[in-house]
N, C-alpha and C positions, 0 to 999 in steps of 0.2 A: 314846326317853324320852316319857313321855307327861303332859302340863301338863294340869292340874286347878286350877279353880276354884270355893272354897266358900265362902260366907258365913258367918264367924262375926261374931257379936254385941261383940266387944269391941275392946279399942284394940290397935293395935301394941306400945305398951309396956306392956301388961300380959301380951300373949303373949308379948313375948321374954324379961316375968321368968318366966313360968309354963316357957314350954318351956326356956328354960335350957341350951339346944345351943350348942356350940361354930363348926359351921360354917354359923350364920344369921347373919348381918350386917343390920345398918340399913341403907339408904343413901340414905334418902329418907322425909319425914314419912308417903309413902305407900307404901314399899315396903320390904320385908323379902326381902334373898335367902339360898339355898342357895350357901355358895362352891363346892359341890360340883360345881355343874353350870355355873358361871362359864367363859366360852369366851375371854375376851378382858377387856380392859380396857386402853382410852387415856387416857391424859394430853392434855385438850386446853387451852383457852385459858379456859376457862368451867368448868375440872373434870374431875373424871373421868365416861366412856360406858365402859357395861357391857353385855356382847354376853351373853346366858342362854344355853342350849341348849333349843331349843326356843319359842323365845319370836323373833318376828320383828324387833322395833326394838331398836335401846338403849335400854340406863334411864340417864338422868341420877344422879349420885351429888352431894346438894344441898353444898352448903357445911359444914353445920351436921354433916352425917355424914362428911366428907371425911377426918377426923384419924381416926376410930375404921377406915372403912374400910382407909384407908392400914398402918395396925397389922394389923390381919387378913391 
C-alpha cells in the first residue's frame, strides 16, 4: 500500500461533504480516515488508538468523533 500526502486548500468538513464516501471517517478535528485500510483499533482509557496500514503510529480518535466513529 502505498501512503501519499497532498495539500489541498480547504477544511476537513467541507471535503467530507464534497466527497460524500461511505468508508472515510472523522476521528479527529485533524484527521480523516479510509476504514478500508484500518488494522486495528483499541479501546483504551483516554479513547480509542487507531493503527492505519501503512502509517507507523496511532491516531488518537478525539472525544468529539468517538460516537460517529463507534457507528461506523
Amino acid at each position: 500500500i502505498e501512503v501519499r500526502k497532498e495539500l489541498i486548500r480547504t477544511t476537513l468538513k467541507k471535503l467530507e461533504q464534497e466527497l460524500n464516501i461511505a468508508t472515510l471517517v472523522r476521528i479527529h478535528r485533524s484527521f480523516m480516515i479510509n476504514t478500508q485500510n484500518l488494522q486495528s483499533a483499541a479501546k483504551t482509557s483516554r479513547g480509542y488508538q487507531v493503527k492505519m496500514e501503512g502509517v507507523g503510529e496511532p491516531l488518537a480518535v478525539s472525544a468529539t468523533y468517538q460516537t460517529l466513529f463507534e457507528e461506523k
